[in-house]
DSSP file (Angstrom, degrees, kcal/mol; ACC not computed):
  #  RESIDUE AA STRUCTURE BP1 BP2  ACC     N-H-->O    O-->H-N    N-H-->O    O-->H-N    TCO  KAPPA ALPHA  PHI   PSI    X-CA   Y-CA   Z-CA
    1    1 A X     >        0   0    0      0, 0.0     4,-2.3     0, 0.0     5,-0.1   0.000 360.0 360.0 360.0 -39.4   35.4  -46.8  -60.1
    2    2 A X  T  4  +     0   0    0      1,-0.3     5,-0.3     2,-0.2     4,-0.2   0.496 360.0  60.3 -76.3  -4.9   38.1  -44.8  -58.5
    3    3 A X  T  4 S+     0   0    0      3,-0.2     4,-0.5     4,-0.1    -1,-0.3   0.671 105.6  46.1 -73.7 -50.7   39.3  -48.3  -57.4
    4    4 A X  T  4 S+     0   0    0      3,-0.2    -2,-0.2     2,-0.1    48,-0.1   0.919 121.8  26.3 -75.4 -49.1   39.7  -49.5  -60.7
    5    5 A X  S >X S+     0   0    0     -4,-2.3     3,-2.7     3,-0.1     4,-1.5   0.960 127.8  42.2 -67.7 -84.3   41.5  -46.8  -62.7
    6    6 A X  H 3> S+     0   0    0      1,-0.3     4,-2.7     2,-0.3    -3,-0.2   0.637 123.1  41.6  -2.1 -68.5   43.5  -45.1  -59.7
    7    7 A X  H 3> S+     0   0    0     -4,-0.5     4,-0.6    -5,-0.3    -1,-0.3   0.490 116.5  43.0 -77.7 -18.3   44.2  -48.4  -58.2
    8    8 A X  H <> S+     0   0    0     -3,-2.7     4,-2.8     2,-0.2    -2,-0.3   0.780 109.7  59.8 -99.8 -34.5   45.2  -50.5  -61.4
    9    9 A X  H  X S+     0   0    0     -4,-1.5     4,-2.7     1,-0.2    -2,-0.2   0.906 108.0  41.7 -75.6 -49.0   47.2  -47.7  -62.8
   10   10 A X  H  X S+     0   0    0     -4,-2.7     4,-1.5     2,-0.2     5,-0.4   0.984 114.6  54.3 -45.6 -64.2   49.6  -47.6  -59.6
   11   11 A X  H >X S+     0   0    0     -4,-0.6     4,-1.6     2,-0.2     3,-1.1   0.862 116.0  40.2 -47.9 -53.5   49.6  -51.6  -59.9
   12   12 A X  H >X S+     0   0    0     -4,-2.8     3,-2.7     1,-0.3     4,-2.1   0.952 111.7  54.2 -51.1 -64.7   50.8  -51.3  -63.7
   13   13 A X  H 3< S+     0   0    0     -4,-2.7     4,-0.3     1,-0.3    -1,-0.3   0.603 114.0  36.4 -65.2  -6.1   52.9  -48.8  -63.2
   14   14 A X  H <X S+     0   0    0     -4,-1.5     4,-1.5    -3,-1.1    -1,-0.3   0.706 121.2  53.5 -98.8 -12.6   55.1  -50.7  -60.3
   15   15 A X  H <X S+     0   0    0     -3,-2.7     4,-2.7    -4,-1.6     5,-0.2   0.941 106.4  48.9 -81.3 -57.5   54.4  -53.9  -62.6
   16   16 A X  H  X S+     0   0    0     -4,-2.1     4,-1.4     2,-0.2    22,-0.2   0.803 113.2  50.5 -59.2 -23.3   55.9  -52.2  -66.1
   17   17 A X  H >> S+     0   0    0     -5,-0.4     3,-0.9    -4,-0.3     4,-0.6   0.891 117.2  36.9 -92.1 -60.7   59.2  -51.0  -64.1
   18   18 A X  H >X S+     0   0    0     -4,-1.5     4,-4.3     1,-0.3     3,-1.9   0.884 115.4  48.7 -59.6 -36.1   59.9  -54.3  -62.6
   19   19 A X  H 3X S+     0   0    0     -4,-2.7     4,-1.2     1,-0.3    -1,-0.3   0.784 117.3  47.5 -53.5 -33.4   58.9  -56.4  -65.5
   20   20 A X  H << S+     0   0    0     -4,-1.4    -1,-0.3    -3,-0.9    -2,-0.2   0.116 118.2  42.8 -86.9  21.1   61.4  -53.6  -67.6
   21   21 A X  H <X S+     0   0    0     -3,-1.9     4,-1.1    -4,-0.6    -2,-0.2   0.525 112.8  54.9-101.7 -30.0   64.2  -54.1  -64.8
   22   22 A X  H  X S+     0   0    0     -4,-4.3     4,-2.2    -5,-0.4    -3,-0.2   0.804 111.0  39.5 -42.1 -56.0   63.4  -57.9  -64.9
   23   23 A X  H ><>S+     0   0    0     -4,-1.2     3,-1.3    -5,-0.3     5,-0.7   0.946 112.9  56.8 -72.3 -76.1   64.0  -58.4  -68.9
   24   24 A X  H >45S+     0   0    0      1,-0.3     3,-1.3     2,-0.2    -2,-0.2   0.718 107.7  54.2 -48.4 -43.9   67.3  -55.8  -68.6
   25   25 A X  H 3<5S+     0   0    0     -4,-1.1    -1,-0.3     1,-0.3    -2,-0.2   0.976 108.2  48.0 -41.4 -63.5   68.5  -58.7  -65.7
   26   26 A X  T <<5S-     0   0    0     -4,-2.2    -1,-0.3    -3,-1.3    -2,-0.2   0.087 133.9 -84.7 -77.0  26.4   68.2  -61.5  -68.1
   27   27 A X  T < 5S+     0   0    0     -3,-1.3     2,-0.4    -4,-0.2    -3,-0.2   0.566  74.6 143.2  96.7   3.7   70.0  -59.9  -70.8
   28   28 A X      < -     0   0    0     -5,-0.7    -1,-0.2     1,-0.1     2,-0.2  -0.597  60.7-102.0 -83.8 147.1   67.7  -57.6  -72.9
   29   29 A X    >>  -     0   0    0     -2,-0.4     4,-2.3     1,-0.1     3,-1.2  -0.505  38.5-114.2 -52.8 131.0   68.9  -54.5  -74.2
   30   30 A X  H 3> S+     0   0    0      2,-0.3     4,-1.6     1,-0.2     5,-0.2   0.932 111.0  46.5 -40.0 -77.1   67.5  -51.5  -71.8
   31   31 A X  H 3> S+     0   0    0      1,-0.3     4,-1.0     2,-0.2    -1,-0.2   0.654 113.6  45.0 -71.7  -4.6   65.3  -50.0  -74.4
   32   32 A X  H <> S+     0   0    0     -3,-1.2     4,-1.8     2,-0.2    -2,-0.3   0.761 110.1  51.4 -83.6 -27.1   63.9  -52.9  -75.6
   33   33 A X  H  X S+     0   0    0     -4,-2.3     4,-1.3     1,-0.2    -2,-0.2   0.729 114.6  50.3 -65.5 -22.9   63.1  -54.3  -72.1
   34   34 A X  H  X S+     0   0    0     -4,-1.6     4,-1.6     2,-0.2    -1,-0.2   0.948 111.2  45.8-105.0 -50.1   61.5  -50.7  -71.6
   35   35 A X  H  X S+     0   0    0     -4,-1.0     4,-2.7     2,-0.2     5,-0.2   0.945 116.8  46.2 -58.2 -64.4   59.2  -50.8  -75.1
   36   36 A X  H  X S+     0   0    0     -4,-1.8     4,-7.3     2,-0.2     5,-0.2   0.833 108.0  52.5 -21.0 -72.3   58.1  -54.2  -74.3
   37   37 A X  H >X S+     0   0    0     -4,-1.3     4,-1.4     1,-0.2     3,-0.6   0.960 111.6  55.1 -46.1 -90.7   57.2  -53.6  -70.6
   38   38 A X  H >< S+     0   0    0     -4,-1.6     3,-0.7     1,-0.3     4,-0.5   0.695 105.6  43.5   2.2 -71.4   55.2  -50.8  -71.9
   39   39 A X  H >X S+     0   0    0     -4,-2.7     4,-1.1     1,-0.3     3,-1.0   0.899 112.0  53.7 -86.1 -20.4   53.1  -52.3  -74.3
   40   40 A X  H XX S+     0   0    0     -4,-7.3     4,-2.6    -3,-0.6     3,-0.5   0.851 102.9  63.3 -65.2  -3.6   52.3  -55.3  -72.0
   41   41 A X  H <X S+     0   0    0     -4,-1.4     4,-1.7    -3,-0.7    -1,-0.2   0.667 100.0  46.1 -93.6  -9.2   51.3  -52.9  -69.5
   42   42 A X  H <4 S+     0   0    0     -3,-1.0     4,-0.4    -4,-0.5    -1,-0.3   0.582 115.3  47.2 -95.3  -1.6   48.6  -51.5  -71.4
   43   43 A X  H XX>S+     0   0    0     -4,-1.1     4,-4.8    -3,-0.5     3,-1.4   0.904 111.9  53.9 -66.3 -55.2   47.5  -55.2  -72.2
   44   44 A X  H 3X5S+     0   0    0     -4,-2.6     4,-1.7     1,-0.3    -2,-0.2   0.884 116.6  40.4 -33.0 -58.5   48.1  -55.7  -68.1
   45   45 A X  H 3X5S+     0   0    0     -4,-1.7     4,-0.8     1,-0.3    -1,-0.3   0.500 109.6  50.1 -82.6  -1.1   45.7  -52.7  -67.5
   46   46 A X  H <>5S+     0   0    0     -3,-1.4     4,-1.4    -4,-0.4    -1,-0.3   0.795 117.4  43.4 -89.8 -50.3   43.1  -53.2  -69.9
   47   47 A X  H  X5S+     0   0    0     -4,-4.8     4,-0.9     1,-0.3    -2,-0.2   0.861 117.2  53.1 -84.1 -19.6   42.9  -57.3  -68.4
   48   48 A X  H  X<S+     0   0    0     -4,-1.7     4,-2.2    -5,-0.6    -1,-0.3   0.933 108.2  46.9 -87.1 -25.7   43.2  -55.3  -64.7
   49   49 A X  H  X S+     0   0    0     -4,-0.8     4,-1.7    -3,-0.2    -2,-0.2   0.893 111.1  55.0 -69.9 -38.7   40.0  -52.8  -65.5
   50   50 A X  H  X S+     0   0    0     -4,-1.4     4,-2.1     2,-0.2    -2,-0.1   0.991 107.0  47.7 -37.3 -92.8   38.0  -55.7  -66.7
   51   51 A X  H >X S+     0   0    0     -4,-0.9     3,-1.7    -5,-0.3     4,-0.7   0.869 111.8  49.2 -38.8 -44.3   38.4  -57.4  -63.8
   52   52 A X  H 3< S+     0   0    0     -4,-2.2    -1,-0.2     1,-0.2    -2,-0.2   0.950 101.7  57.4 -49.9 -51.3   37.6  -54.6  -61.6
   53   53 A X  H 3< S+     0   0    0     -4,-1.7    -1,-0.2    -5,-0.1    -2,-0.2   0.667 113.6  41.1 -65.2  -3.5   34.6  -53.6  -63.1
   54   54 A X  H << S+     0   0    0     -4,-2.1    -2,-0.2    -3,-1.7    -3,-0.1   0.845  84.1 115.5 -76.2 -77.1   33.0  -57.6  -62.4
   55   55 A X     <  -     0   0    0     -4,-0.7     3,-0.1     1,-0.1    -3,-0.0   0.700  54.2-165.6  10.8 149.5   34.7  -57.6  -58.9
   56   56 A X  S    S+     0   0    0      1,-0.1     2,-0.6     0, 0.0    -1,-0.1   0.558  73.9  57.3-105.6 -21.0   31.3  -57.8  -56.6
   57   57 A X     >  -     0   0    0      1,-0.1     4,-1.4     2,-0.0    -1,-0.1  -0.828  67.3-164.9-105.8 115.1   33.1  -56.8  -53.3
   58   58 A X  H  > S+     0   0    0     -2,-0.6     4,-1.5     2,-0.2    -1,-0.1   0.752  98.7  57.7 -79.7  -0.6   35.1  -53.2  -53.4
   59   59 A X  H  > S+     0   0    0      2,-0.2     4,-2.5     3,-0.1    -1,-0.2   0.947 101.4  55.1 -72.7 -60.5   36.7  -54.2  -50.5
   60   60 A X  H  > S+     0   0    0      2,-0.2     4,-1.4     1,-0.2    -2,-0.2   0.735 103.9  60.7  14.5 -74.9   38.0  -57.3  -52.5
   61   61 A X  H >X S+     0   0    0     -4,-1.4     4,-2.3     2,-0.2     3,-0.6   0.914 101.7  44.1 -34.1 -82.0   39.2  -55.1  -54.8
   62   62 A X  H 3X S+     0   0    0     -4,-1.5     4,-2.0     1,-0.2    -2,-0.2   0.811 108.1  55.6 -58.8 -32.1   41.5  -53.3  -52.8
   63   63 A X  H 3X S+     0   0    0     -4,-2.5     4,-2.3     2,-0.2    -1,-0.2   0.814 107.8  48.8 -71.3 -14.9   42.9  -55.8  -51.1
   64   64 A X  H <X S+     0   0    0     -4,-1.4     4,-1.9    -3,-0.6     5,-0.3   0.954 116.5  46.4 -63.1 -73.9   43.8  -57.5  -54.4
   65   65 A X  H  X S+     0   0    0     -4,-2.3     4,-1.1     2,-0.2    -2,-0.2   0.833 117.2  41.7 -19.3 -58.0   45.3  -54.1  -55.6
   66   66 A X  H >X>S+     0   0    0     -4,-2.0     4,-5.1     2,-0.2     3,-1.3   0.996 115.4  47.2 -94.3 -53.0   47.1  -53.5  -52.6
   67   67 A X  I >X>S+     0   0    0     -4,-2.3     4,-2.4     1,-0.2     3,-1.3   0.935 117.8  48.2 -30.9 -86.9   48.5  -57.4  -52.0
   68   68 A X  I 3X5S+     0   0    0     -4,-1.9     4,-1.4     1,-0.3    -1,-0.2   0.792 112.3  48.6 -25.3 -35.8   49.6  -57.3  -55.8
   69   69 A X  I <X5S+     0   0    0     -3,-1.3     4,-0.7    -4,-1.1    -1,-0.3   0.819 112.5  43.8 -94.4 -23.6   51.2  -54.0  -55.3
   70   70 A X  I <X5S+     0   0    0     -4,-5.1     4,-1.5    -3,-1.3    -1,-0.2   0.800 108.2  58.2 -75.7 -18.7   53.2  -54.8  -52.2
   71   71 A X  I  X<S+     0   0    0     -4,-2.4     4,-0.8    -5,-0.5    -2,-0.2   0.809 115.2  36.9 -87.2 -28.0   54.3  -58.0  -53.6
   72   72 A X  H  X<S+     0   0    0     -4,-1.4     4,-3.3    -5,-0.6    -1,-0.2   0.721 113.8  56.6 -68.6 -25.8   55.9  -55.9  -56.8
   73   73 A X  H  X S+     0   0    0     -4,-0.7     4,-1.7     1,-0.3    -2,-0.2   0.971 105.4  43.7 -79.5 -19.0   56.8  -53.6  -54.8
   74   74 A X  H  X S+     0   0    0     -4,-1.5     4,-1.5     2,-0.2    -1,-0.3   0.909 113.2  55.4 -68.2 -35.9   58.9  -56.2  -52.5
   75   75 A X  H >< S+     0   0    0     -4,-0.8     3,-1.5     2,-0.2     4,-0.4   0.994 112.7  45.7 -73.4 -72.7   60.3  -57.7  -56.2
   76   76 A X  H 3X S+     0   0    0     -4,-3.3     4,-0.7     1,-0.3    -2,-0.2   0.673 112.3  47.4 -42.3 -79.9   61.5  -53.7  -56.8
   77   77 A X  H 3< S+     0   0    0     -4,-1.7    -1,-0.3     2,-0.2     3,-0.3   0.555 118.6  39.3 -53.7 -49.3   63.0  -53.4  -53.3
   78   78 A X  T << S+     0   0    0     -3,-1.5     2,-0.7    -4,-1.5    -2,-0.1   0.849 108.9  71.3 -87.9-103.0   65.1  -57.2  -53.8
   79   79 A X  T  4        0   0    0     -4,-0.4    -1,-0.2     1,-0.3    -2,-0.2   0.045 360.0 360.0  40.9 -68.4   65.7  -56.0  -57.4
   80   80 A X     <        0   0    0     -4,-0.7    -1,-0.3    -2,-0.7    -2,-0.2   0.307 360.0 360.0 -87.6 360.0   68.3  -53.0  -56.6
């Protein structure tokens, strides 16, 4: 469980800043790119808690988490 919240909530949150740095690239206005990003991210985490709780393997799990989250986190890093 602590996999699931803990672990999706870091993934959104590195997922909502590049997806709001993403849209600001391609021309959106700042505070719309920002609202946007936002509310998919609570779509993002609602469709990432779902999945966690099937998941059979917690091991699985985390590596999924942690791949996804280095692989934003490498998009942030190129980003700036």
């Amino acid at each position: 469980m602590l996999a699931a919240v803990a672990g999706g909530y870091g993934l959104t949150a590195l997922a909502v800043v590049a997806a709001g740095a993403l849209m600001v690239r391609a021309g959106m206005a700042r505070s719309e790119a920002v609202v946007l990003a936002a509310m998919l991210g609570f779509l993002g985490y609602l469709g990432l808690l779902l999945w966690a709780f099937s998941v059979r393997s917690v091991m699985r799990l985390w590596l999924v988490l942690a791949g996804a989250s280095a692989a934003v986190g490498l998009l942030l890093w190129a980003l700036r």
